[in-house]
FIDREN-301714 format. One record per residue (C-alpha): residue in three letters; y, x, z. Coordinates in steps of 0.001 Angstrom, whole numbers, padded with zeros to 6 digits, always signed. Example, Ala and Ser with C-alpha at 12.3 -4.5 7.8 and 13.67 -1.06 7.14 Angstrom:
! residues 2
ala-004500+012300+007800
ser-001060+013670+007140
This chain:
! residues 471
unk-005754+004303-026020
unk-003029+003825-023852
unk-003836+000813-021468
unk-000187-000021-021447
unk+000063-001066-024886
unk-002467-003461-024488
unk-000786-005381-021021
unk+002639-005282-023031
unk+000821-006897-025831
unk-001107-009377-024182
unk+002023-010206-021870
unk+004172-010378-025082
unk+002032-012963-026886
unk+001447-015281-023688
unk+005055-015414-023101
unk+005705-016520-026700
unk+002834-019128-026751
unk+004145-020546-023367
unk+007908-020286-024667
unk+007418-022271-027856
unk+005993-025377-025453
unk+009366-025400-023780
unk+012705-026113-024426
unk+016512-026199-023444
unk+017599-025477-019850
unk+013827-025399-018291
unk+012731-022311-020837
unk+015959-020329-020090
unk+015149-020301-016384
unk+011393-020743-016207
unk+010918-017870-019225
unk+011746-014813-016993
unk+009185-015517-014732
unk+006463-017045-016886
unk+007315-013364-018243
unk+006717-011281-015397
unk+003704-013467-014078
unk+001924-012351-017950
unk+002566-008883-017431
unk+001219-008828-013919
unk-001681-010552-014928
unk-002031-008495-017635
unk-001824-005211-015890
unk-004678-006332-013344
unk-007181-007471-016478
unk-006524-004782-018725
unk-006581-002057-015826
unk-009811-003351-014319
unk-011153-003051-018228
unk-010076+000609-018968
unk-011263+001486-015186
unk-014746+002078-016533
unk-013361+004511-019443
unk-011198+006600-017106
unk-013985+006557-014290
unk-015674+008972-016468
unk-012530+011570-017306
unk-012389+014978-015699
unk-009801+017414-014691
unk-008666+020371-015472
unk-009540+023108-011894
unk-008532+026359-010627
unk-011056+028873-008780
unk-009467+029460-005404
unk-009079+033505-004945
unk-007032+034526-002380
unk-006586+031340+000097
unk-003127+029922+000829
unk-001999+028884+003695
unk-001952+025178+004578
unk-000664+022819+007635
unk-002248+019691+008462
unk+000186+017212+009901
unk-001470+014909+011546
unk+001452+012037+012420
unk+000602+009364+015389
unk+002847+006375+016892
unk+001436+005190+019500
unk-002236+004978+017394
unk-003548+008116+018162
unk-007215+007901+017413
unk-010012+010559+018654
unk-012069+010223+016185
unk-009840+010481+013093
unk-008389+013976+015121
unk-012169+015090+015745
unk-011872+015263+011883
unk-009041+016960+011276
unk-010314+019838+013737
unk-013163+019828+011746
unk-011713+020808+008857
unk-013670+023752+006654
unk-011010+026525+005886
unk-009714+029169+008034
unk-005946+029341+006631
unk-004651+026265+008722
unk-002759+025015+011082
unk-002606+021588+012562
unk+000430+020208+013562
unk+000908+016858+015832
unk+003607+014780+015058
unk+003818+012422+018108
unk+006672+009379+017882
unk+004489+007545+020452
unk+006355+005433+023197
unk+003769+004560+025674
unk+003267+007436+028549
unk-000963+006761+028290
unk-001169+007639+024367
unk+001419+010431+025010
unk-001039+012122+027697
unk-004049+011064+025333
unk-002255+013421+022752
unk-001331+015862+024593
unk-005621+016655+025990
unk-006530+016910+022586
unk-004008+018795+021574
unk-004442+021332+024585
unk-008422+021302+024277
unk-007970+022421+020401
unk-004835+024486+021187
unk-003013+022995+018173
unk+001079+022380+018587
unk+002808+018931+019084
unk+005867+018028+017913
unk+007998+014922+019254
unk+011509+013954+018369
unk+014162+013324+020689
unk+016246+011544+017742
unk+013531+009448+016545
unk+014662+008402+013044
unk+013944+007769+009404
unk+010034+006734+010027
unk+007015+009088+009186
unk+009487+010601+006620
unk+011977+011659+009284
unk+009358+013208+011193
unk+008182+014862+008502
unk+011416+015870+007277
unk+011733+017467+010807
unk+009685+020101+010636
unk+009872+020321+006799
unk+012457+023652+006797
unk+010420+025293+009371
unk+007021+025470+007412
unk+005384+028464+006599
unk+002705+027594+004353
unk+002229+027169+000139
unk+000785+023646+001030
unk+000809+020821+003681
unk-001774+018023+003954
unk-000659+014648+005522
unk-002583+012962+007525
unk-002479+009291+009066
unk-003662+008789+012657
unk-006697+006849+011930
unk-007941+008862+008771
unk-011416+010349+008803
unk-011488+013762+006175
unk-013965+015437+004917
unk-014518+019130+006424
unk-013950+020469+002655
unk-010947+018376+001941
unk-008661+021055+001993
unk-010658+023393-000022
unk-011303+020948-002627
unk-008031+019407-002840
unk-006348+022836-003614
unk-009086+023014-006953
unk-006749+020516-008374
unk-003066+022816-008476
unk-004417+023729-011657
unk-000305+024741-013044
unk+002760+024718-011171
unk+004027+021341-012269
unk+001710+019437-010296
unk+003251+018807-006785
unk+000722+016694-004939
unk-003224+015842-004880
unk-004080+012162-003792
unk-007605+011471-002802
unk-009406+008483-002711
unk-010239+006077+000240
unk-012845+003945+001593
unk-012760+001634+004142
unk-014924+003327+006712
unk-014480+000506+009705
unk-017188-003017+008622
unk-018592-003879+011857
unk-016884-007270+011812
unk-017033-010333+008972
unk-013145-009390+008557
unk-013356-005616+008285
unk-016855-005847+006256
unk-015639-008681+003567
unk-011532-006956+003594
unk-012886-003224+003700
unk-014837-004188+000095
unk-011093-004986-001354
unk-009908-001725-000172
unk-012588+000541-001829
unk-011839-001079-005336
unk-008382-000815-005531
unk-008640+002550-005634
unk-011488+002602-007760
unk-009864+000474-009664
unk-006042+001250-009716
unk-005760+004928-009087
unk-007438+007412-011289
unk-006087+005672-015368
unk-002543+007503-013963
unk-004071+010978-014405
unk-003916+010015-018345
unk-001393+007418-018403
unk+001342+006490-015907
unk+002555+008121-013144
unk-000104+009384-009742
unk+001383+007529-006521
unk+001469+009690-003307
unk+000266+006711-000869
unk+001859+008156+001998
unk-002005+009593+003385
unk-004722+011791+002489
unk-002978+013852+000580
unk-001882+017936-000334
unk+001198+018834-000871
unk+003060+021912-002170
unk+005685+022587+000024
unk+008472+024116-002293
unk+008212+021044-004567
unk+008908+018497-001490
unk+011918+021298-000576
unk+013537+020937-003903
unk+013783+017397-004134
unk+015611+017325-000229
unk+012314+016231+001723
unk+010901+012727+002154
unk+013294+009694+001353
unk+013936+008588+004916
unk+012810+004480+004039
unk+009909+002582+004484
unk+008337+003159+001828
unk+008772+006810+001519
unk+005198+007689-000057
unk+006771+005651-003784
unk+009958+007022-003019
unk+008859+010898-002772
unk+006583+010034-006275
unk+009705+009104-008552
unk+011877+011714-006937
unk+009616+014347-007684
unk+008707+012755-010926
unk+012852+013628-011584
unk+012242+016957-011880
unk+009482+017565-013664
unk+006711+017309-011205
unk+003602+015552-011209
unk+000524+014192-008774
unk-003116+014174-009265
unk-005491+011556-008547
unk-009015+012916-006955
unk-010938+010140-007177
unk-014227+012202-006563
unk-012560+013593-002768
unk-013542+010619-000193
unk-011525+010343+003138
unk-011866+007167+005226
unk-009189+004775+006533
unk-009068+002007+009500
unk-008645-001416+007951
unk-006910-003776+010277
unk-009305-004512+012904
unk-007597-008507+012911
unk-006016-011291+010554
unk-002270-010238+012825
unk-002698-006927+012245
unk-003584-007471+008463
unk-000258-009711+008521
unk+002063-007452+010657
unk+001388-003907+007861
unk+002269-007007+005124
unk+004949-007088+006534
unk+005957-003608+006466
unk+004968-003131+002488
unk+006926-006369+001619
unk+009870-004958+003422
unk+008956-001356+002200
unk+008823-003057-001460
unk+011754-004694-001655
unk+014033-001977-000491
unk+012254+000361-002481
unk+013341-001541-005486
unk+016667-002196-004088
unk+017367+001827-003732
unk+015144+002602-006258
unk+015299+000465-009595
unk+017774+002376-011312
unk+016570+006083-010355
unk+013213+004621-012063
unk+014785+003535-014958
unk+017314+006928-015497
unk+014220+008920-014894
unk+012837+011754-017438
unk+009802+009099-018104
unk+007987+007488-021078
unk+008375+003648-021305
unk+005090+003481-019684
unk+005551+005157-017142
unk+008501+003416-015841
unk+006546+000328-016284
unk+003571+001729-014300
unk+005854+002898-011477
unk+007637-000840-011478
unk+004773-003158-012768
unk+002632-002573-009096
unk+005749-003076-006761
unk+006875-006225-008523
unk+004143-008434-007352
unk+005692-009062-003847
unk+009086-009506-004915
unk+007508-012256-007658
unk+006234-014338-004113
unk+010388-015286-004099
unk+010663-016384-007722
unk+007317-018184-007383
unk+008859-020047-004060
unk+012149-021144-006336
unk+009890-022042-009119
unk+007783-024459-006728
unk+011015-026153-005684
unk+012497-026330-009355
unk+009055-028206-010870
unk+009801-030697-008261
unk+012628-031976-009780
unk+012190-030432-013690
unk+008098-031107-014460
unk+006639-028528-016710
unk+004740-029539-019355
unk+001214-028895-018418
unk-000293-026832-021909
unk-003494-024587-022929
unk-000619-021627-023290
unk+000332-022237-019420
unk-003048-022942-018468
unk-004435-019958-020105
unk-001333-018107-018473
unk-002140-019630-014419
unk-006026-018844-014918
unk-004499-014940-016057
unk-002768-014677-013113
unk-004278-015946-010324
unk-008178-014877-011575
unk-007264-011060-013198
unk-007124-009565-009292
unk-010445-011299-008259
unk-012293-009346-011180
unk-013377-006202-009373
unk-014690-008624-006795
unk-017467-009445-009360
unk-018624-005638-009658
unk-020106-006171-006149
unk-023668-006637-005230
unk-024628-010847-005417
unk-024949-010816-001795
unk-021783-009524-000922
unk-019454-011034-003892
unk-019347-014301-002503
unk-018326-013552+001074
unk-015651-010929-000154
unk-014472-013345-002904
unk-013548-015690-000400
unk-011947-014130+002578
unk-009889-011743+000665
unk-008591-014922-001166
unk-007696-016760+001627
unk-006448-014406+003604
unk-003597-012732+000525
unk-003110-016763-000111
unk-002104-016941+003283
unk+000621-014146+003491
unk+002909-015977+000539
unk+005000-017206+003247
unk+005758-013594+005121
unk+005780-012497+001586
unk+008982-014305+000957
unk+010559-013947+004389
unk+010173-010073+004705
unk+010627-009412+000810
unk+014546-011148+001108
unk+014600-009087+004793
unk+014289-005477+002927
unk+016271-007296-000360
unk+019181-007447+002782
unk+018661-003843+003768
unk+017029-004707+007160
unk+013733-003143+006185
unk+011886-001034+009496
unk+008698+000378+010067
unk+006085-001741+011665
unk+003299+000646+012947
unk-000293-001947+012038
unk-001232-003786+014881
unk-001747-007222+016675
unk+001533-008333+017852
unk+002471-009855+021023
unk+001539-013874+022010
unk+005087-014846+021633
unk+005604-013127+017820
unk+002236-014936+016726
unk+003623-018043+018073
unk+006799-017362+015612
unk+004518-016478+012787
unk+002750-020224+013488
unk+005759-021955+013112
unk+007076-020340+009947
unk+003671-020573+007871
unk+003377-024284+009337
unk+006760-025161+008348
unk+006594-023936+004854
unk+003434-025649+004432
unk+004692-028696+004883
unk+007730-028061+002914
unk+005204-027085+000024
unk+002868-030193+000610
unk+006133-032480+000783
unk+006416-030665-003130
unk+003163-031401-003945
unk+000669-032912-001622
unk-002173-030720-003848
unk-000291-027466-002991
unk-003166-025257-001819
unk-000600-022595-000856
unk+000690-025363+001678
unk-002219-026006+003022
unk-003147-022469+003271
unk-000276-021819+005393
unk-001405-024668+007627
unk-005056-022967+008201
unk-002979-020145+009898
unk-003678-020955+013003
unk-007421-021522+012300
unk-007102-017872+010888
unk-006073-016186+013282
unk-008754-018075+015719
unk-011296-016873+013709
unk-010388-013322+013038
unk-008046-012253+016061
unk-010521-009874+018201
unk-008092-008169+019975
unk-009247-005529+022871
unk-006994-005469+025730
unk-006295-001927+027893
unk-005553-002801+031614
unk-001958-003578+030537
unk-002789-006272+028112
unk-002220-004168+025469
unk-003965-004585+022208
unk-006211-001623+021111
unk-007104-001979+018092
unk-005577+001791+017089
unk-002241+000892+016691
unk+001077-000669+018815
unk+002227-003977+019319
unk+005661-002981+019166
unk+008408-002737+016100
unk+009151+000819+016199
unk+012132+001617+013663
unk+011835+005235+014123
unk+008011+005938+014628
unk+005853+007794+012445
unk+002628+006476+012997
């Protein structure tokens, strides 16, 4: 059955029960989003449902005769990241080539790259124009390629040695333009990395592989093949933040398609600190909103089945609905909402439908898990808002994941304190306010930071904005 019939019926008959408790001017504005809240709730529940069904779906595979040719782009900004490269030169499959794209700004990471890439006599390419993010780089080097397929590869991403043999089992027609492999979370040595890293290995159990049967495959931007014709007839990468959704619905245009390989593991760095958790926020709240901004009506003109559009749209819609939840908080102020079971049933649908995969974990671990990922995704709602209206405005830029400096923490402070009061001064039981209070305490208690000589953070990435890097 197709999962999407169920969220659009579940959302449909919430949104009626809550509409028929309200009335006049409060249902014509407060409707809309009681609307979108039921369908986002209702795409988390009845996902995390049909997960188990689709877990156990296979795909069609092609036996690999002669081999093709492939190039591994392995793309660094100032994040370059030894062990993550050991992996890609450890790669199983003798019709490569590795290519270094290097936007990095300080002279010690340039040097770093430049050793490895001399001691594995692989090629490294930097930019003297440095624009349009990862997807500029990318773009870059795109018309001088001489392979079928290219794999991209993020500077702190551990792969497999037979990632790129497996991967290329999945071109099983021409219409299929990119594989996506799974992730896990590969760095737990903290209580941040060990209870966050749990919330990155289900979502894509979770959320990934039900859009090999219904919806449309994301590329994610990492840990992924690609065929190189199919990115050359759609113009390369869409140079904007978000470029990985971008490249999906342009090549979804014309007739191409991804593939989900949820059974081909390759590890990925979560943010080593509660800034640098913040500062990639940040970038995929900006990313998101200018996404939709550019993006909304190429989704909706597209060659796609009503379910697809809403699976492409459905997932990016949860940031932007941190704004309308901010004007909603102010407009209960002054209209109340009738507290009913519809609305309650509604609020528990919402706010408990993402914690569900939490409850799949071993006893010992749920709890733990349960509780910092909850508090910590509480406590972006104010960057949320902020950085969703910056990319709304077109000021969107790509901020490569890292601790920030002392001053730009001390900014951060200010605005989550501020709003908290403004949300207590709402409500004085507004545990978003007082969320955004506990900042500070947050960042005391998960801010690790290692310093280089320079006092600068190393934590694998830079504490700079970087409009143009690729990392």
């Amino acid at each position: 059955m197709n999962p999407y019939v169920a969220i659009v019926a579940l959302a449909g008959s919430l949104t009626l029960s809550v509409a028929t408790t309200l009335a006049g001017t409060l249902a014509i504005l407060a409707l809309p989003f009681f609307a979108l809240g039921a369908l986002y709730g209702s795409f988390n529940l009845v996902i995390f449902i049909a997960s188990y069904t689709y877990r156990k779906s296979g795909l069609p595979r092609r036996t690999l005769g002669d081999l093709p040719k492939v190039t591994v782009i392995y793309a660094t900004c100032n994040d370059f990241d030894a062990r993550a490269f050991g992996s890609v030169m450890r790669l199983d499959y003798p019709c490569k080539e590795v290519l270094v794209l290097d936007d990095s700004t300080r002279a010690a990471v340039r040097a770093q790259v430049d050793r490895a890439a001399s001691e594995h006599g692989v090629r490294t390419v930097r930019r003297r124009e440095r624009r349009g993010f990862k997807a500029g780089a990318i773009n870059d080097i795109l018309p001088s390629l001489d392979c079928e397929y290219f794999a991209v590869v993020d500077a702190d991403e551990i792969v497999p040695p037979d990632f790129l043999r497996r991967a290329l089992e999945y071109f099983a027609d021409e219409h299929i333009a990119f594989v996506q492999a799974s992730h896990y979370a590969y760095n737990r040595e903290s209580v941040w990395t060990g209870a966050m890293g749990h919330g990155v290995d289900l979502h894509w159990k979770v959320y990934q592989k039900y859009r090999n049967n219904y919806g449309v495959v994301n590329f994610l931007g990492h840990g992924a093949l690609l065929r190189t014709e199919a990115v050359r007839a759609v113009g390369g990468f869409p140079e904007i933040v978000s470029e990985d959704i971008a490249l999906t619905v342009e090549l979804a245009r014309v007739g191409f398609r991804g593939v989900f390989a949820d059974d081909l593991l390759c590890g990925e760095a979560f943010p080593e600190s509660f800034s640098a958790f913040r500062r990639r926020h940040k970038k995929w709240a900006m990313g998101t909103a200018e996404f939709l901004r550019l993006y909304l009506g190429r989704i909706l003109t597209a060659p796609l089945a009503w379910y697809e559009r809403l699976d492409l749209l459905l997932p990016a819609l949860s940031l932007p609905m941190t704004v309308l939840l901010s004007l909603f908080i102010v407009c209960v102020h002054f209209i109340p909402v009738p507290v009913t079971l519809p609305l309650l049933a509604l609020s528990l649908l919402v706010m408990g439908s993402p914690l569900l995969p939490f409850f799949t974990l071993p006893r010992s671990r749920r709890l733990p898990a349960l509780l910092v990922n909850s508090v910590a995704f509480m406590s972006l709602f104010t960057i949320s808002v902020l950085y969703v209206l910056r990319g709304a405005l077109g000021r969107a830029v790509f901020l490569v994941t890292g601790d920030r400096t002392t001053k730009s923490r001390v900014v951060d402070i200010a605005c989550d304190v501020s709003m908290g009061f403004a949300l207590i001064s709402l409500h004085p039981l507004n545990l978003l306010g007082f969320i955004a209070l506990g900042t500070p305490l947050l960042m005391l208690l998960f801010d690790r930071p290692q310093l280089d000589p320079q006092g600068r953070t190393q934590d694998g990435a830079s504490s700079e904005m970087l409009p143009g890097g690729a990392g």
